[in-house]
N, C-alpha and C positions, 0 to 999 in steps of 0.2 A: 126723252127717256120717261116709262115710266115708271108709278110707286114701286117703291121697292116693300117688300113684306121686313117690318123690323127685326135682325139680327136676334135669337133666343140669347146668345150671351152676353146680350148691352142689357136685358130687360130688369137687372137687378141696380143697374146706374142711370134708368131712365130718367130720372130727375136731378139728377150732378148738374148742378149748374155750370160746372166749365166739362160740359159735354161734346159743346160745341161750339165756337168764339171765333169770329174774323177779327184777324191781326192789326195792327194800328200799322198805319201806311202812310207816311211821310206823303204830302200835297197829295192823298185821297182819302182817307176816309174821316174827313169833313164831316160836320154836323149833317149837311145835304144828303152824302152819300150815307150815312149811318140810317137817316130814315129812311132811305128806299129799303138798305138793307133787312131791317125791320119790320117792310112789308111781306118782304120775301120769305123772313124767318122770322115767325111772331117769340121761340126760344134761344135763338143763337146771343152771344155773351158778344156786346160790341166794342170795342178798345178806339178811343178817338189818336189821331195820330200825336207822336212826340210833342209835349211843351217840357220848354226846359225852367226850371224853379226860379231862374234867375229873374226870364219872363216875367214870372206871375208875383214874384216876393220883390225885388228888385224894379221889375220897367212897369209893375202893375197893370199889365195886360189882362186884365181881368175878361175883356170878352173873348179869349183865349177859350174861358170854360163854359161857354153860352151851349147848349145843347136843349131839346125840346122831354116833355114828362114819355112820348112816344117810345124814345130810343132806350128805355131802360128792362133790361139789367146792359150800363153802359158801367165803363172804367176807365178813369183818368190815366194816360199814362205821362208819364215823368221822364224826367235826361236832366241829371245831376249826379254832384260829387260831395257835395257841403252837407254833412247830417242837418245842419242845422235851418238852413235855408229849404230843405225838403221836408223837414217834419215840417215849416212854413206853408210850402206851396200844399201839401198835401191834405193838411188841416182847410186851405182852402176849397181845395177839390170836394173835400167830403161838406163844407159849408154847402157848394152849389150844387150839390145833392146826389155825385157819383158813388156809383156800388161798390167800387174798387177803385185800387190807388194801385197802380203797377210802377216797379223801376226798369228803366230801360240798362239794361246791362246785355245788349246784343247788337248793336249799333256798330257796323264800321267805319262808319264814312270818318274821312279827314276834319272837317268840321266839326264832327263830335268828341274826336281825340282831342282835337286842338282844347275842346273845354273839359278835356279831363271825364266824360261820361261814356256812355253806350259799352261797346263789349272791351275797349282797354280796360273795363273796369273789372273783367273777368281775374287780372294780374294782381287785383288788387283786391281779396275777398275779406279781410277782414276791415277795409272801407267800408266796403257793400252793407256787410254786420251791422255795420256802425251805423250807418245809414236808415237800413231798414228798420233797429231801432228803434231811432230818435221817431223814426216816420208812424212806427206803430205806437208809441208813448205818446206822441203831440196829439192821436187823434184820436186817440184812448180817453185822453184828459180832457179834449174839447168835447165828449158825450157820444161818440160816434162810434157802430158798432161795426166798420167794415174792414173786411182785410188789406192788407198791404201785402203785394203779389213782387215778383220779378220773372221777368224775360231774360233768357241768354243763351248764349250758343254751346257746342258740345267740349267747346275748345278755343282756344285762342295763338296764332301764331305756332310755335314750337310748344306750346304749353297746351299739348290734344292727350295726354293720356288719358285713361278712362279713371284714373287714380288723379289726375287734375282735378276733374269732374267732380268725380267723388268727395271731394278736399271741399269744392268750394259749396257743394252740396250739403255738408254734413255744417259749413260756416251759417249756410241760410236759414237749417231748422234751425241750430242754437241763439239766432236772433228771431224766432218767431215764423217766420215763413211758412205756410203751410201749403201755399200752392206755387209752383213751380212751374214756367212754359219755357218749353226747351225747343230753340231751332235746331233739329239736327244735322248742323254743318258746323266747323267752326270758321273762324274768320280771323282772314289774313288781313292785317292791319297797316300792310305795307305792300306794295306792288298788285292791290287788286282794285279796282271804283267797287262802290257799293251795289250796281249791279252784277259784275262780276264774282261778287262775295255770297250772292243772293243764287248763284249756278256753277261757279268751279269747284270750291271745296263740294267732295263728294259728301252726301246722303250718309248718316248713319244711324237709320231708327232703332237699329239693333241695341246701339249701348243707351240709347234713352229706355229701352224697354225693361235693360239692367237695372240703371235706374229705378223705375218703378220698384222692381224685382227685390232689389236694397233697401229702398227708402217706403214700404209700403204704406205707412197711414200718409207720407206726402202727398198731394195730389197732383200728379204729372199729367202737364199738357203738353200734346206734342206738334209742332211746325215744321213745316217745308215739304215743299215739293209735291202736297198733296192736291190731287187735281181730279177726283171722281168720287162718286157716291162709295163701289166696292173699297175703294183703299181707307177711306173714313171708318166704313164697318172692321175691317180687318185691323187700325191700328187702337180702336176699341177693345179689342178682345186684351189688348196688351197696356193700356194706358187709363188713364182715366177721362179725356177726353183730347180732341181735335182744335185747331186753330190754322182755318182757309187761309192765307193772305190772298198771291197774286191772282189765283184760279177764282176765289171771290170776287174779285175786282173785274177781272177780263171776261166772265163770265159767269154772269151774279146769279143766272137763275140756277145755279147749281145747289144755293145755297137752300132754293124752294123744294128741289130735289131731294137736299141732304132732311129736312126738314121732314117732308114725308114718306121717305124712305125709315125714319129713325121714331118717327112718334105718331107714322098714321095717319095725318092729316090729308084731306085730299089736296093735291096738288091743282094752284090758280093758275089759270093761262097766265099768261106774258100780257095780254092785256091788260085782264083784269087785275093785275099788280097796277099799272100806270093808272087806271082807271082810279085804285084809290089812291094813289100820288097828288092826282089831279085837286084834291083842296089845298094841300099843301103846296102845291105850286101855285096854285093862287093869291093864297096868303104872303106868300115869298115874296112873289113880284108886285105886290100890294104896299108889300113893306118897302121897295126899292132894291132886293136882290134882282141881278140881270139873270134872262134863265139861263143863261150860258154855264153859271156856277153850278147849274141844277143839272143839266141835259149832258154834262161831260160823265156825270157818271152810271149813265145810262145808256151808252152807246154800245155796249157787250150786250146786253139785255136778248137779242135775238141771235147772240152767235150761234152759228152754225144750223140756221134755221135757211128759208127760203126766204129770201128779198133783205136779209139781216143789212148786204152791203148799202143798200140804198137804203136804211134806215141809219147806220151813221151819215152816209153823206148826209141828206137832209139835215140831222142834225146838226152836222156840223159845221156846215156852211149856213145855216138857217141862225144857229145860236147865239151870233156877235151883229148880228143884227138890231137897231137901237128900239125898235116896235115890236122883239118876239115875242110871243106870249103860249097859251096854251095851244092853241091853233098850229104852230111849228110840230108840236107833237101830232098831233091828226093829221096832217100832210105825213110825216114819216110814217104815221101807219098804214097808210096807204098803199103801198108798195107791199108791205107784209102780210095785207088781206089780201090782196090779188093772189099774189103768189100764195099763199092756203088753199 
């Protein structure tokens, strides 16, 4: 694809820092994958996936929040219920230098009910209050000037009116909130897996648009289901910005697209992305990272290109190999310059 000419009706939010943001992605979007991302898009807002406070306050997992100076503007996000134990973890997040502090309040899976976090907590907004809070006073008070965000869905269980929404909406400005990311789906907390919940309940960007529409000085980000440069520009005209998950993940150069499509830039081959990976992958495996951790999230990298499939393979049979190094990636790109 090529550049796109940027949208005349984004050009007054060209600078909105949640204009543009890939989603935190439970086992992806790793410190690893955040840098590639970062190649891709030198502006998109990067969210590293779920820890939960217990982690970081409790089992002191502190290299939980290891991330590099590269990946920033990055945002810790969070999975708790305890106000008390999250203005904790959070004041730590902001210690190890993230821009943002997100609550996870859109989570289905079974595991995260079981701890009382993610979207059951949708049931429970005057928690959530409580919560965000304690989270924005802890880190108020430790000198730190960044916000505390929440994630959530449009709904929950039987609890989808747009008058739900609204309820737990108007709970979040009254505790501070000023930026809101709304997956527009909600989620069945019972008889679906968390993929499932991520594709059945249907799309509804229309009442996040409401939203906006309502809640005007909040700053609404919207998720799901978004998978191209056109739908990015079109749901700009109604929000204040975008958040890619899995279409970033499965096929990350779109993020290069959305990039300069939206601010200009000329668009870097596919190579020349790896090309500058390439120190970082050095350093990686220098350090004793396998590149296996590195190279999984680069296997979309030439979807739907020519010779893309033999560029996973390689990868992927090349990766768990005990000697891979750089070289693994130049055999993979072999097959992709031929086919050019």
């Amino acid at each position: 694809m090529n550049a796109i000419a940027p949208a005349p009706a984004a050009q007054s939010r060209v600078d909105a820092p949640w204009r543009v943001c890939v989603a935190p992605m439970m086992d992806w979007t790793d410190r690893h994958c955040r840098y590639f991302h970062r190649l891709l898009s030198p502006r998109a807002r990067l969210y590293t996936e779920m820890v939960t406070s217990a982690a970081l306050v409790r089992g002191g997992q502190l290299r939980l929040l290891e991330h590099s100076q590269q990946e920033h503007p990055v945002a810790l996000q969070l999975g708790g219920s305890d106000p008390v134990e999250l203005a904790r973890a959070a004041v730590l997040g902001a210690e190890a230098g993230y821009d943002e502090i997100n609550l996870n309040v859109g989570c289905p899976s079974d595991r995260v009910q079981s701890g009382r976090f993610g979207a059951c907590l949708m049931l429970e907004p005057a928690l959530v209050g409580q919560c965000v809070r304690a989270m924005r006073e802890a880190v108020a008070a430790a000198g730190f000037a960044i916000p505390v965000t929440v994630k959530c869905r449009i709904g929950v269980d039987d609890r989808d009116d747009y008058a739900d929404l609204q309820r737990f909406t108007e709970t979040m400005v009254a505790a501070g909130v000023t930026v809101l990311v709304v997956h527009a789906r909600k989620a069945w907390l019972q008889g679906l897996s968390p993929k499932e919940n991520r594709e059945i309940p249907p799309l509804d960007y229309g009442r996040v648009y409401q939203l906006k529409r309502e809640f005007a000085a909040l700053t609404v980000v919207i998720n799901g289901g978004i998978t191209s440069v056109d739908e990015v520009r079109a749901h700009l005209d109604a929000v204040d910005g975008v958040m890619l998950g899995r279409a970033a993940y499965h096929d990350p150069y779109l993020l290069a697209q959305v990039e300069s499509a939206l601010y200009g830039e000329p668009l870097p081959s596919r190579e020349a992305v790896l090309a500058h990976l390439r120190p970082y992958v050095e350093a990686e495996l220098a350090r004793g990272t396998a590149i296996k951790h590195i190279t999984r999230h680069l296997l979309g990298l030439y979807q739907g290109q020519p010779g893309a499939r033999s560029f996973r393979r390689v990868l992927s049979e090349g990766a768990h190999l005990p000697q891979a190094g750089w070289s693994l990636l130049e055999q993979a790109l072999d097959p992709v310059r031929v086919a050019a």
